[in-house]
Each structure stands twice: as C-alpha cells, then as structure tokens.
DSSP file (Angstrom, degrees, kcal/mol; ACC not computed):
  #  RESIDUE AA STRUCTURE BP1 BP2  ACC     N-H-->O    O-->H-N    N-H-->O    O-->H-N    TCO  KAPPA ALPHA  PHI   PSI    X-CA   Y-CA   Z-CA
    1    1 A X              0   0    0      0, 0.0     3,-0.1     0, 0.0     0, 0.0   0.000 360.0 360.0 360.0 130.7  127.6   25.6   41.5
    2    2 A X        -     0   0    0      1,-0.3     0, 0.0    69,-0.0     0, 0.0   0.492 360.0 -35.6 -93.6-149.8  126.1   22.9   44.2
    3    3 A X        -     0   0    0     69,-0.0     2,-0.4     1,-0.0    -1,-0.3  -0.466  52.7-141.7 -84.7 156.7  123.5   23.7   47.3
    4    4 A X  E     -a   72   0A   0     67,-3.2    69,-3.4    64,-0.1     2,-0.4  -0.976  18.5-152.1-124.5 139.4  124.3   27.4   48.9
    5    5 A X  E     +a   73   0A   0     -2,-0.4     2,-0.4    67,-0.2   103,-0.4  -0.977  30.8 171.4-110.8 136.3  123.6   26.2   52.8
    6    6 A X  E     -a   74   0A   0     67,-2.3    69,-1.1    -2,-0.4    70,-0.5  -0.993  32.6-107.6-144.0 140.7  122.5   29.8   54.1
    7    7 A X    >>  -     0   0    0     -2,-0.4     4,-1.5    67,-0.2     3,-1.3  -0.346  29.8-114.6 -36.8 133.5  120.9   31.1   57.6
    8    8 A X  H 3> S+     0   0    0      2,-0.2     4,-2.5     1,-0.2     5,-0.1   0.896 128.0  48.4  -1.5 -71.1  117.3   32.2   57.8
    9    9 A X  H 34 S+     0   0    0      1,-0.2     4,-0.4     2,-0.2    -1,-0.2   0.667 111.8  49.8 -53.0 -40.6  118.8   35.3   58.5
   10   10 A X  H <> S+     0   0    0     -3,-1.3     4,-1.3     2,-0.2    -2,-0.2   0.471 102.8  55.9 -85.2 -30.5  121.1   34.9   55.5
   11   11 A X  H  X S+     0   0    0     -4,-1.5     4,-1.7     2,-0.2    -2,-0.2   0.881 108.1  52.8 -81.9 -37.3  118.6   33.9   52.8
   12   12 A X  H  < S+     0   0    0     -4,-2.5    -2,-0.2     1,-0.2    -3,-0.1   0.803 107.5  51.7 -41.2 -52.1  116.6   37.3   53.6
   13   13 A X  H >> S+     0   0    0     -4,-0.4     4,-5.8     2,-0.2     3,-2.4   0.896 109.8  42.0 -36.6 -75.6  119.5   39.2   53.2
   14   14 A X  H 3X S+     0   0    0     -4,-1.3     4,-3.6     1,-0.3     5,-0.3   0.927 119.8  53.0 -67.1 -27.9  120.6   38.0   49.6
   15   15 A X  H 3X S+     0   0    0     -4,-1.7     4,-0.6     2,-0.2    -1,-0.3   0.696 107.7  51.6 -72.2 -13.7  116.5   38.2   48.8
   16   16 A X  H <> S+     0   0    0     -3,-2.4     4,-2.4     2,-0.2    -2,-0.2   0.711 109.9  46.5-106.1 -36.2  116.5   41.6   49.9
   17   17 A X  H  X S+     0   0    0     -4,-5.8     4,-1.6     1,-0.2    -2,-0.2   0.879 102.4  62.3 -90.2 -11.9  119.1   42.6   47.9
   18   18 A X  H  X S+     0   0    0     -4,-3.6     4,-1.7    -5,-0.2     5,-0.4   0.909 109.0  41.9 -40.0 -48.5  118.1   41.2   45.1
   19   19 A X  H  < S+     0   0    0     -4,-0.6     5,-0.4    -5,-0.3     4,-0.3   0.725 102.5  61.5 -60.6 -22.2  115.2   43.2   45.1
   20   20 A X  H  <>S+     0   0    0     -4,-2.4     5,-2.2     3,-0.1     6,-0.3   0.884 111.2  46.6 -75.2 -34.3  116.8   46.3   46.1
   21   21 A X  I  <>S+     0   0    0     -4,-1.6     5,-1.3     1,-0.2    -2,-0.2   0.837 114.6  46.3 -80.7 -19.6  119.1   45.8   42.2
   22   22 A X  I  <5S+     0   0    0     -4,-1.7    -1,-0.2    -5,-0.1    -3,-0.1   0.799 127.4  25.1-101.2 -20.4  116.3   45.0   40.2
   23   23 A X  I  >5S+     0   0    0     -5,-0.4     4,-0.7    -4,-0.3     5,-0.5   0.826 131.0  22.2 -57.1-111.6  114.2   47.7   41.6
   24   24 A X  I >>5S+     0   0    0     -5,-0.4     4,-3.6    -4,-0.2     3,-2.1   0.985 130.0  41.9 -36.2 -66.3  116.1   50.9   43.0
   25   25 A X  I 3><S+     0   0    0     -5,-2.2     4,-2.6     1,-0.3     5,-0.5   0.933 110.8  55.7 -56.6 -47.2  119.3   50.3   41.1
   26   26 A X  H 3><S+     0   0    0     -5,-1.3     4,-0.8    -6,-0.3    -1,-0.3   0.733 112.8  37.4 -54.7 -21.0  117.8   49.4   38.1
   27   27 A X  H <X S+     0   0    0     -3,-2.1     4,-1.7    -4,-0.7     5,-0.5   0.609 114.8  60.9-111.6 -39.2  115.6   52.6   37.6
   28   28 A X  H  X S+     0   0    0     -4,-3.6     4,-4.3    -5,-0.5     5,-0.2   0.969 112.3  33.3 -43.5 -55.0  118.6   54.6   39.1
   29   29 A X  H  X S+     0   0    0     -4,-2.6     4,-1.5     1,-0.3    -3,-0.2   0.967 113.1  65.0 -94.7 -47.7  121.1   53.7   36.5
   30   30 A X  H  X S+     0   0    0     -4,-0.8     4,-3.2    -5,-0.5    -1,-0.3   0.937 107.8  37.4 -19.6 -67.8  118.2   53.7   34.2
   31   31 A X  H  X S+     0   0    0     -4,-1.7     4,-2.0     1,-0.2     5,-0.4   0.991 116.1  55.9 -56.1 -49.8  117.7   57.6   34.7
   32   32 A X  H  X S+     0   0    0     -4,-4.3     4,-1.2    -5,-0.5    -1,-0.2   0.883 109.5  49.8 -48.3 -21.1  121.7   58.0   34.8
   33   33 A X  H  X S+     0   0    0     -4,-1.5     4,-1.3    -5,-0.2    -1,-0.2   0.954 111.1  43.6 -72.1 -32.8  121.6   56.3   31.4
   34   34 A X  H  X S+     0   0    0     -4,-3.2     4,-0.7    -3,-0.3    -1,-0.2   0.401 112.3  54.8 -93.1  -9.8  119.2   58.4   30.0
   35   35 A X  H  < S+     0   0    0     -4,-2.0    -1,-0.3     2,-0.2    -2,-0.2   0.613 106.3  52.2 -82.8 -23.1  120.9   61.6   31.6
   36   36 A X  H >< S+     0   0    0     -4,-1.2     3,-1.2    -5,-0.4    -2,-0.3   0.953 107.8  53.5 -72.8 -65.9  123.9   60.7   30.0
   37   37 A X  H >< S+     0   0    0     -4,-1.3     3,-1.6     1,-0.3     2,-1.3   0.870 104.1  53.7 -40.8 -69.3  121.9   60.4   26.5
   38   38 A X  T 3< S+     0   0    0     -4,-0.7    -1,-0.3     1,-0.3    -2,-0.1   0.049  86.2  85.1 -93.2  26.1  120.6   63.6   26.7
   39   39 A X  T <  S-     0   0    0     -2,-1.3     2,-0.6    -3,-1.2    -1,-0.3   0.101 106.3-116.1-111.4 -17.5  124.4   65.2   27.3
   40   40 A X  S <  S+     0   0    0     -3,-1.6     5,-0.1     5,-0.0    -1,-0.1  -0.810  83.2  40.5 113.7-115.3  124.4   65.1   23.7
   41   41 A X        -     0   0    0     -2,-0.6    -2,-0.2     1,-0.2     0, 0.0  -0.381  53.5-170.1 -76.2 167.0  127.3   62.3   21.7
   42   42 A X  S >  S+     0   0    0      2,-0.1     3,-1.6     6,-0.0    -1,-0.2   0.606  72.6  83.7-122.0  -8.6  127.6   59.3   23.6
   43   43 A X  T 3  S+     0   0    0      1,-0.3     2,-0.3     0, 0.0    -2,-0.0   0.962 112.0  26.1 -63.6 -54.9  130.7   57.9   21.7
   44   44 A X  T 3  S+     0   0    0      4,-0.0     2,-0.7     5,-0.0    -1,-0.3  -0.344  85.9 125.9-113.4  63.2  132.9   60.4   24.5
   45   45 A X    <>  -     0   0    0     -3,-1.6     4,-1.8    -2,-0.3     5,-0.2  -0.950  41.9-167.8-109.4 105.4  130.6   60.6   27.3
   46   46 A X  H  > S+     0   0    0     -2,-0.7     4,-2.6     2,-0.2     5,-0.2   0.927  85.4  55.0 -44.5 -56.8  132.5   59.6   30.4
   47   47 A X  H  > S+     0   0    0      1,-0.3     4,-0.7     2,-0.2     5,-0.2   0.847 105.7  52.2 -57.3 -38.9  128.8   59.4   32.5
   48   48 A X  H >> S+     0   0    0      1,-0.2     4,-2.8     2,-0.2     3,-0.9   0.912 108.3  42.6 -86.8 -24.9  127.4   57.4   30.3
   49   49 A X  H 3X S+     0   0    0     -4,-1.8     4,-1.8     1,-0.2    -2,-0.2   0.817 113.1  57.4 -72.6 -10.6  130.1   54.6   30.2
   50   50 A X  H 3X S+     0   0    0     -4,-2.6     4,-0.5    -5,-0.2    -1,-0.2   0.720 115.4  37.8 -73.8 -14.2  130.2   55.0   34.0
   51   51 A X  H <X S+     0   0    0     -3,-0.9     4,-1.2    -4,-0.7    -2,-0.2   0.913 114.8  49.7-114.0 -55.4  126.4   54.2   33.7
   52   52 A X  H  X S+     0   0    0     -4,-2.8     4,-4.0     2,-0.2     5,-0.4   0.977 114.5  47.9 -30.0 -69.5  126.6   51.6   30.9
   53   53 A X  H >X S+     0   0    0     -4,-1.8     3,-3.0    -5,-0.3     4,-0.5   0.559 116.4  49.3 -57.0-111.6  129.7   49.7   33.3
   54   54 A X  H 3X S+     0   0    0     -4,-0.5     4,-3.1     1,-0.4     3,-0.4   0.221 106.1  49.2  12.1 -59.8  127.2   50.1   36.4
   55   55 A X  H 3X S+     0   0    0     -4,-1.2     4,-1.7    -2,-0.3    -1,-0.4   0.752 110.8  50.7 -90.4 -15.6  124.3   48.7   35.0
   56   56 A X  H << S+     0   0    0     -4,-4.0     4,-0.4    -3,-3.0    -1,-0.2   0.517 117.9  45.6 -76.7  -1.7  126.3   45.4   33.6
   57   57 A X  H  X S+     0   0    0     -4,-0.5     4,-3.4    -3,-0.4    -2,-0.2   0.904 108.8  46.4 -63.1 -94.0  127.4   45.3   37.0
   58   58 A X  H  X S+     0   0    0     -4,-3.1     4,-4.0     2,-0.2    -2,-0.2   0.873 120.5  43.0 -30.9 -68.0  124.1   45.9   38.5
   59   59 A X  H  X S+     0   0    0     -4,-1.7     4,-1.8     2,-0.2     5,-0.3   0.946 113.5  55.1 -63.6 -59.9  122.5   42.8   35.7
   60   60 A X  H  > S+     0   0    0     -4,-0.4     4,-2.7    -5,-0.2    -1,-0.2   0.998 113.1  40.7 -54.1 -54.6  125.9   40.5   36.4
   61   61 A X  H  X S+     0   0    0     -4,-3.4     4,-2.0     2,-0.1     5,-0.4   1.000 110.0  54.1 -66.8 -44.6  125.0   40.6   40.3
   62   62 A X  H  X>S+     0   0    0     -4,-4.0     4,-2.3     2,-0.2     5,-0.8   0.970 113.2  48.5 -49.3 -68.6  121.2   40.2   39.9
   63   63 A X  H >X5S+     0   0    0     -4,-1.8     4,-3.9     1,-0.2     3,-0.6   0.830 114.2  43.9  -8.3 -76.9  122.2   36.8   37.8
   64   64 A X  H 3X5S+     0   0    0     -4,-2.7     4,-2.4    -5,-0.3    -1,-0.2   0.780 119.3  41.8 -57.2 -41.4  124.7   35.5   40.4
   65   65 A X  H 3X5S+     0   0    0     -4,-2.0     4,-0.9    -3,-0.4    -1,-0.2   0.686 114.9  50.4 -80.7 -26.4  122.2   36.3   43.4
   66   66 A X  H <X5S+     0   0    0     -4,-2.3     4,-1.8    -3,-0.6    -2,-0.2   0.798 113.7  49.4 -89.4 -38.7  119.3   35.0   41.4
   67   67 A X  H ><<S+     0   0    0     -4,-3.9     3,-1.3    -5,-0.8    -2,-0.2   0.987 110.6  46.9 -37.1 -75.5  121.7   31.8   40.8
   68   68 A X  H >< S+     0   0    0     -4,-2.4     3,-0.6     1,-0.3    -1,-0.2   0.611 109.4  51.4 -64.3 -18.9  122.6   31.3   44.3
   69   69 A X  H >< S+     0   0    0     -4,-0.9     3,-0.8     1,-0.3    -1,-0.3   0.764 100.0  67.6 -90.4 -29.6  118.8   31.7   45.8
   70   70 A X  T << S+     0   0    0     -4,-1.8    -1,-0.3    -3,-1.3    -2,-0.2   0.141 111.1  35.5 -60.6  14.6  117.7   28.9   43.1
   71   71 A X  T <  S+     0   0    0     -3,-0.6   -67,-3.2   -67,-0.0    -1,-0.3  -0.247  84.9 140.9 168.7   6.8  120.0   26.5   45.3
   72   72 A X  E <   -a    4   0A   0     -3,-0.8     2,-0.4   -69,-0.2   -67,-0.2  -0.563  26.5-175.5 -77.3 129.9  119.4   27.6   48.9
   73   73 A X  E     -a    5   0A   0    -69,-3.4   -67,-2.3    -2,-0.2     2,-0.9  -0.994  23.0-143.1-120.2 122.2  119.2   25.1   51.5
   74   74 A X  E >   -a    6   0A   0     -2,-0.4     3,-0.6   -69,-0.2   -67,-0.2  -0.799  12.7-139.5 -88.8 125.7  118.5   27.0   54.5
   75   75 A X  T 3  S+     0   0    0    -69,-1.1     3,-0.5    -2,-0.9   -68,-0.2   0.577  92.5  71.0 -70.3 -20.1  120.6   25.0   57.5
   76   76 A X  T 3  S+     0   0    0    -70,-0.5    -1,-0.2     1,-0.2   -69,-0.1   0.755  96.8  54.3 -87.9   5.3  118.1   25.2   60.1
   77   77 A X  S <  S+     0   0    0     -3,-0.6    -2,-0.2     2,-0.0    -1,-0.2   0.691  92.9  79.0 -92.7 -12.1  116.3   22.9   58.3
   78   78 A X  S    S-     0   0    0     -3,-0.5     2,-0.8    -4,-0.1    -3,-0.0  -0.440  87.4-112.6 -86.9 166.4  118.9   20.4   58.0
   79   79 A X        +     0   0    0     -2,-0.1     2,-0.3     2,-0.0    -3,-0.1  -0.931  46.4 167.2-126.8 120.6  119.6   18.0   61.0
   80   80 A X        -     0   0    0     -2,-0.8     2,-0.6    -5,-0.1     0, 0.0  -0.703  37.7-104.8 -98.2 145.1  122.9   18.9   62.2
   81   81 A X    >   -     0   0    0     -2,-0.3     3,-1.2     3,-0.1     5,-0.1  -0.846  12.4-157.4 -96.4 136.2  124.5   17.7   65.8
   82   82 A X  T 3  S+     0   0    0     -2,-0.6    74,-0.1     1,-0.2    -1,-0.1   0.139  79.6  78.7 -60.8   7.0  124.4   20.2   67.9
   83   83 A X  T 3  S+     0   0    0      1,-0.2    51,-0.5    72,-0.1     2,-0.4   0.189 102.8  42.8-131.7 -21.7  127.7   18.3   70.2
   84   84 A X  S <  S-     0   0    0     -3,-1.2     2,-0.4    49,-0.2    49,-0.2  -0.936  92.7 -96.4-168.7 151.1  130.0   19.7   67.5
   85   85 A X        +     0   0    0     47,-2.0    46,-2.8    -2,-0.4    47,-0.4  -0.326  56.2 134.4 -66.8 119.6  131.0   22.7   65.3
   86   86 A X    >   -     0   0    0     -2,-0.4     3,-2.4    44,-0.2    20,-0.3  -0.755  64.5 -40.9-116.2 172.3  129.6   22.5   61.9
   87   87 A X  T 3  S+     0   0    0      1,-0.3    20,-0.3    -2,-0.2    -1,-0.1  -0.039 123.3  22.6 -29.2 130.3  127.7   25.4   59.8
   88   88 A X  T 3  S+     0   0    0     18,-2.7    69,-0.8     1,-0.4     2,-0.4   0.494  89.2 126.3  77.2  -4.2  125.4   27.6   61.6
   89   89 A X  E <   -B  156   0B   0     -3,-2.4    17,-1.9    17,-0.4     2,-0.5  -0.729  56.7-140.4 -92.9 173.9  126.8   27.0   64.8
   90   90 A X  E     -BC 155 105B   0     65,-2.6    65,-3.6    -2,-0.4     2,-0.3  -0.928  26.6-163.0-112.1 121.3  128.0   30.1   67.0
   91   91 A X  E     - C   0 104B   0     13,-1.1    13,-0.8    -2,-0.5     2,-0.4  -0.624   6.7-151.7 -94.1 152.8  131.5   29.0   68.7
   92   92 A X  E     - C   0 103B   0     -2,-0.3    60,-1.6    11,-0.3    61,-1.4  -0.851  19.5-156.4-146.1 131.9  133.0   30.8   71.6
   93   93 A X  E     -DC 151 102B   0      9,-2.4     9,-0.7    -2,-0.4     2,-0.4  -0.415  27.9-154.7 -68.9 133.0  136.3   30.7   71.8
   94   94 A X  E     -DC 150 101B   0     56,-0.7    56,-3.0     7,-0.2     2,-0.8  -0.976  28.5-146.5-137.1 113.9  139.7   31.0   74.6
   95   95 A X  E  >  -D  149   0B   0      5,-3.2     4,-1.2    -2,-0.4    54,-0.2  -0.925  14.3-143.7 -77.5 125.3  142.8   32.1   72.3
   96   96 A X  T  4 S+     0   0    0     52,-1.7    -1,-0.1    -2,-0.8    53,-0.1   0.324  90.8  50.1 -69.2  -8.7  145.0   30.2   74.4
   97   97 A X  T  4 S+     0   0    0     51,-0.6    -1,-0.2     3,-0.1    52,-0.1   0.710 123.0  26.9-112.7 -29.3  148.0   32.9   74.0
   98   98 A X  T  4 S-     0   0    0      2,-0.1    -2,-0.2     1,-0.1     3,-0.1   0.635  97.5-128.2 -97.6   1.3  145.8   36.4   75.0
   99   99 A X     <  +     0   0    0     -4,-1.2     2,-0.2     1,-0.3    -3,-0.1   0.293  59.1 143.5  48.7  18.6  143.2   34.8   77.1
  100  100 A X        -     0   0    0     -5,-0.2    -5,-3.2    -6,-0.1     2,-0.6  -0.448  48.4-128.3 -65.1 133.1  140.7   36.3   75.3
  101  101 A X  E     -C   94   0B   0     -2,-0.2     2,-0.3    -7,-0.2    -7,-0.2  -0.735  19.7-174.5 -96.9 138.9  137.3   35.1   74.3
  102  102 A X  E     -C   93   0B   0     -9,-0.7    -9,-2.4    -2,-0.6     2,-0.5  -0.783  14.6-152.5-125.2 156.0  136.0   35.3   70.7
  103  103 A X  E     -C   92   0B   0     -2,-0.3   -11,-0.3   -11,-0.2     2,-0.1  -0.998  22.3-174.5-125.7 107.3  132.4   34.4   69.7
  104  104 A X  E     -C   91   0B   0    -13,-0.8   -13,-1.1    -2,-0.5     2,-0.2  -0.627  15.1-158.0 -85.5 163.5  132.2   32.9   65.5
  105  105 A X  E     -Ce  90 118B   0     12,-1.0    14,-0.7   -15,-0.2     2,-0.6  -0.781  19.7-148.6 -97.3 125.2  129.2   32.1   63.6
  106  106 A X  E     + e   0 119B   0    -17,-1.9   -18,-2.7   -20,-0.3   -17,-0.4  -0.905  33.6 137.4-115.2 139.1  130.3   30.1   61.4
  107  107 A X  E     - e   0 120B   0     12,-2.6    14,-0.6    -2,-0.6    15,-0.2  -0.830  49.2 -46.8-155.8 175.5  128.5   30.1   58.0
  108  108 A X    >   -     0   0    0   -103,-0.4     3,-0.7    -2,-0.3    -1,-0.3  -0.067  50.8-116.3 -69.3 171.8  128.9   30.0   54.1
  109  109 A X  T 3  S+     0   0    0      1,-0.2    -1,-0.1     2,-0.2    11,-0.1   0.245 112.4  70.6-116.6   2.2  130.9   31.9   52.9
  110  110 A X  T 3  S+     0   0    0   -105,-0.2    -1,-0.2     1,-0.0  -104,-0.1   0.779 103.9  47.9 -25.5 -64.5  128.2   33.7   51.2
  111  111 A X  S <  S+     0   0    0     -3,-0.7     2,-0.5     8,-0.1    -2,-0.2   0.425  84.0 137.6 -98.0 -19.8  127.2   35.0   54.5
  112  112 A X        +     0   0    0     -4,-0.2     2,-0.3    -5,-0.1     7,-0.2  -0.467  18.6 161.1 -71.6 128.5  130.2   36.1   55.8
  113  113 A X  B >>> -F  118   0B   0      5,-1.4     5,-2.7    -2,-0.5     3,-2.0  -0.930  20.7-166.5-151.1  86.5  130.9   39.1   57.6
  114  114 A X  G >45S+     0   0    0     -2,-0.3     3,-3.3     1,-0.2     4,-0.3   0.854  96.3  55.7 -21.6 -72.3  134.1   39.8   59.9
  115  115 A X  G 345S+     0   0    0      1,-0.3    -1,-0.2     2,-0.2     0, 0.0   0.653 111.7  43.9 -65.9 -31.5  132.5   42.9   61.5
  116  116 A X  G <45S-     0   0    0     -3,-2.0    -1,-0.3     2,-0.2    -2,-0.2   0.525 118.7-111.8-101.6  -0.5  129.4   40.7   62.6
  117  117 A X  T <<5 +     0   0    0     -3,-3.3   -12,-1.0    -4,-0.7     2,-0.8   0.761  68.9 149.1  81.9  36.0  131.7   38.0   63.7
  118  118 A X  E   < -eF 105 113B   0     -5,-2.7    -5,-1.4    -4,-0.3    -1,-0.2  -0.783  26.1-166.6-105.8  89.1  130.5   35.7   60.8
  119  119 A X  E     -e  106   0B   0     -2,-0.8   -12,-2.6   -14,-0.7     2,-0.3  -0.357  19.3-122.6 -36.1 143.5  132.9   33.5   59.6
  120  120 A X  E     -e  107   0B   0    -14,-0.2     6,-0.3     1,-0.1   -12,-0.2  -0.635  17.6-134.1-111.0 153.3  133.1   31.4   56.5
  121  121 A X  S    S+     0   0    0    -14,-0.6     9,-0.2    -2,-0.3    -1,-0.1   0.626 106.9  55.4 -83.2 -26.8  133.6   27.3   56.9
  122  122 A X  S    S+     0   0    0    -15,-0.2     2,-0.3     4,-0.2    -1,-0.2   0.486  84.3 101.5-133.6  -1.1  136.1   27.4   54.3
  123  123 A X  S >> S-     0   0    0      1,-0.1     4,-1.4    19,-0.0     3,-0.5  -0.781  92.8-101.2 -72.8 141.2  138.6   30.1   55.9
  124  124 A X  H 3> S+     0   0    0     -2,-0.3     4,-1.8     1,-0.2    17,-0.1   0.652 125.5  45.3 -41.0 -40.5  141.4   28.8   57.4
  125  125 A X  H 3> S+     0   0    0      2,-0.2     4,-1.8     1,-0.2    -1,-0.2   0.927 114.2  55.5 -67.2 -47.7  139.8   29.2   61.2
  126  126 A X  H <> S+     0   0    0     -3,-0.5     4,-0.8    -6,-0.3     3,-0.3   0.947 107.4  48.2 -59.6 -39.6  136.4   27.7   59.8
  127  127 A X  H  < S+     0   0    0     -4,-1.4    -1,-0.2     2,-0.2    -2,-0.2   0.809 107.9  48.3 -52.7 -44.6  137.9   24.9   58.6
  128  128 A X  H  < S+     0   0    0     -4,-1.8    -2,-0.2    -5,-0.2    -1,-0.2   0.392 113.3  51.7-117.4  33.2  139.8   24.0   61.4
  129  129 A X  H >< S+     0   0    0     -4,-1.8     3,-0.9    -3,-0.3   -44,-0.2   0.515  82.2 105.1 -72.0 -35.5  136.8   24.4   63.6
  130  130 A X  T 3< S+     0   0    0     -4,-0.8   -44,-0.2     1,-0.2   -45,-0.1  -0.239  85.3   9.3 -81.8 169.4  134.5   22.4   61.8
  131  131 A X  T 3  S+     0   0    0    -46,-2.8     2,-0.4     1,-0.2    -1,-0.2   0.706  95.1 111.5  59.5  38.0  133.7   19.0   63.3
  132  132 A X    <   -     0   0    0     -3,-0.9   -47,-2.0   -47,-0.4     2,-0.2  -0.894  59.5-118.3-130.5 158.8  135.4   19.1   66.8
  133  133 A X    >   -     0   0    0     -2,-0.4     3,-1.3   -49,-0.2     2,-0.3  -0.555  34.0 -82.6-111.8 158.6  133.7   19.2   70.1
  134  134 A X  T 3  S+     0   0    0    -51,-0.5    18,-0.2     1,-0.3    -1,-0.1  -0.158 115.9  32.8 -74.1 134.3  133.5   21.7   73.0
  135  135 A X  T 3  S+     0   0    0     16,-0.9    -1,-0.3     1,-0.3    17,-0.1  -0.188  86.1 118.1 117.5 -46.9  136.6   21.2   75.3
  136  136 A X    <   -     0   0    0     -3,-1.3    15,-2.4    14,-0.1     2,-0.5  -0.084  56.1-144.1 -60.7 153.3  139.3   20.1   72.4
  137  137 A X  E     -G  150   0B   0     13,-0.2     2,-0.5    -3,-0.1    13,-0.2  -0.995  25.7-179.2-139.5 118.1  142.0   22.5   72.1
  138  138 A X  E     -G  149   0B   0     11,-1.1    11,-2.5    -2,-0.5     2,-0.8  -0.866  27.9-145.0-111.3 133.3  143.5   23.3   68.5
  139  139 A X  E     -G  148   0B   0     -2,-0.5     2,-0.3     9,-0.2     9,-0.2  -0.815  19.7-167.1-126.2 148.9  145.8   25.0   66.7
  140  140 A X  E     -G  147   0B   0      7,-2.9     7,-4.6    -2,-0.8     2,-0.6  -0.844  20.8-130.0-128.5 143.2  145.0   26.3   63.1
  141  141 A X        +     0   0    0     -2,-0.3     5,-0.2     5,-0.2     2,-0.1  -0.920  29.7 176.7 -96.8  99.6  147.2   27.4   60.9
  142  142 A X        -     0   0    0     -2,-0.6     3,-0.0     3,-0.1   -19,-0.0  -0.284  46.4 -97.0 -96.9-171.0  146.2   30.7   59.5
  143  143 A X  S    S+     0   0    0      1,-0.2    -1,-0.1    -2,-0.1     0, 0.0   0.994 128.1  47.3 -60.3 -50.3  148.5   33.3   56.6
  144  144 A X  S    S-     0   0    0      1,-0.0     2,-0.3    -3,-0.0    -1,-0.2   0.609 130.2 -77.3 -73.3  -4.2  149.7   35.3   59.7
  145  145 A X        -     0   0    0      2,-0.0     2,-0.4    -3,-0.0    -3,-0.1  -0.840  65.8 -46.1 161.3-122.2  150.7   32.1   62.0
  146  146 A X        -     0   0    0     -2,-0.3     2,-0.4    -5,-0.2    -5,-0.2  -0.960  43.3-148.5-153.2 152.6  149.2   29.9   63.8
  147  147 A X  E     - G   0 140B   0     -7,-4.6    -7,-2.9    -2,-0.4     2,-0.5  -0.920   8.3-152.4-132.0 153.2  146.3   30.5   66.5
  148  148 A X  E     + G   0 139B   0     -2,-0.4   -52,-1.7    -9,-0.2   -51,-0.6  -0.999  26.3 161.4-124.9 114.0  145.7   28.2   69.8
  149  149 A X  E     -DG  95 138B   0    -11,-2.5   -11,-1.1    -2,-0.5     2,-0.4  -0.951  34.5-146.6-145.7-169.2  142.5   28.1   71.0
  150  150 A X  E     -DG  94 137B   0    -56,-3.0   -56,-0.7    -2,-0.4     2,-0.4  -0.985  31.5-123.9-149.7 121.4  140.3   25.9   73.3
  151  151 A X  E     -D   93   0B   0    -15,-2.4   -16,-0.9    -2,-0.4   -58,-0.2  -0.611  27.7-174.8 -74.7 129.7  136.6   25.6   72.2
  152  152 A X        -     0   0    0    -60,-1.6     2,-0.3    -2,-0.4   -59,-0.2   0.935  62.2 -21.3-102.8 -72.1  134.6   26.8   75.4
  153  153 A X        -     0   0    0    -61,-1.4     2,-0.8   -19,-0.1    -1,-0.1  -0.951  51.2-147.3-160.9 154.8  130.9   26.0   74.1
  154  154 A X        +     0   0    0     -2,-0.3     2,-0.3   -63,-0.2   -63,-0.2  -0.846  25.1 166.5-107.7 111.6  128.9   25.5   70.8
  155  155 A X  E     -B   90   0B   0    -65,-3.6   -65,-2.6    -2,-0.8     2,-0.3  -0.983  26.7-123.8-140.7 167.7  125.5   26.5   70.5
  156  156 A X  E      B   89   0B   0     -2,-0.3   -67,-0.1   -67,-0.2   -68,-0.1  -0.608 360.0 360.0-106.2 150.5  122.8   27.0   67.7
  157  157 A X              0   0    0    -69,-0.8   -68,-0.1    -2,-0.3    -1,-0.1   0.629 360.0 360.0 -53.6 360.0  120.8   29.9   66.8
C-alpha cells in the first residue's frame, strides 16, 4: 500500500476511530466474550462465535486503520494548483442535461462519503474531473450512462 493522501478533517476521523476499536469495542466484545464463557460449553454457543467473529473483525480493522495512518500524507500540506481539480478540491458543478448544480469534494477514496458529497478520485466522476479547469465542459462516462457537466468553479478548503 503507497501514501494514503487524506484531509485534515479526514485523518481525525480514521484516528478517532481507531481509538474508539481499541478502546470501546475492544472491552465491549471483551465482556461479550466473557458472557458467552460463562453460558456454560462454548463448542455450541452461538454468542460466543458471534463475539469471537466480532472481535477478529474489530483486530482486522484496527490493523488496516493502523496501516493506513502509518502512510498519511495530509493534502493540505502538499502544494497543489489551485486553477484545476485535483484531490481536496471542492468542485461545483452545472449537469448540463437538468440544469442543476452539484458541489464534490473530491478526496481519497478512504474518505469518501456520498451523503457528505465526498467523492473518491478514482470513481468514475473523480476521475474524469481530475486535472481540468473551471469552464471546460465534459462528459464522463459512468455504469448508468454518461453525465455532461460544465465545471462552474474550483476552490480549496
């Protein structure tokens, strides 16, 4: 795995929930294990292999999160231009068939979150966003079609 380029905002996040699994979760599923145990055989205890699978679970994400934070380059520390969409920028958008405007941040894919309007660089729209300047009018090919839009303006957080 190479550099994870993450937000301010984004590194907090994955730091906070690391701490929330090796903490909370860990002494949760601890107690479930140990309620489970005290249920008597363990060879056909349903609770306790739900608590066993959970806490390899729980141990597999702390790895991967603990991975990905050894290798954070947080992007507002890189020097980016600001003249055209790369990571970290926030896009706004004209779909050129509803005449609607749509707002990305576009960020790792790490970091991504539809509902917050956070797009990942390496989904089909992030991709054929990155490196183009405000005014250019594109069309990206997503699974459901094709989209037309006309980039409006690009600014950084």
């Amino acid at each position: 795995m190479g550099e994870v380029y993450l937000t301010r905002q984004g590194f907090e996040k994955l730091r906070s929930d690391l701490e929330r699994l090796k903490t909370t979760e860990r002494r949760r599923i601890a107690k479930a294990i140990e309620e489970a145990r005290q249920q008597g055989d363990i060879s056909e205890n349903a609770e306790y292999d739900a608590a066993k699978d959970a806490q390899a679970h729980c141990e597999t994400r702390i790895a991967d999160l603990e991975m990905k934070l050894s290798q954070v380059r947080i992007i507002e520390n890189e020097n980016i231009p600001a003249d055209k969409v790369f990571i970290g920028a926030i896009v706004t958008l004209k779909d050129l068939e509803t005449d609607e405007e749509i707002k990305y941040m576009l960020v790792s894919p790490e970091e991504s979150n539809y509902e917050e309007n956070k797009i990942s660089i390496v989904s089909p729209i992030g991709k054929g966003l990155m490196g183009h300047e405000a005014g250019k009018t594109l069309t990206i090919t997503v699974p459901a079609g094709t989209l037309k839009y006309k980039i409006l303006k690009i600014e950084r957080p």
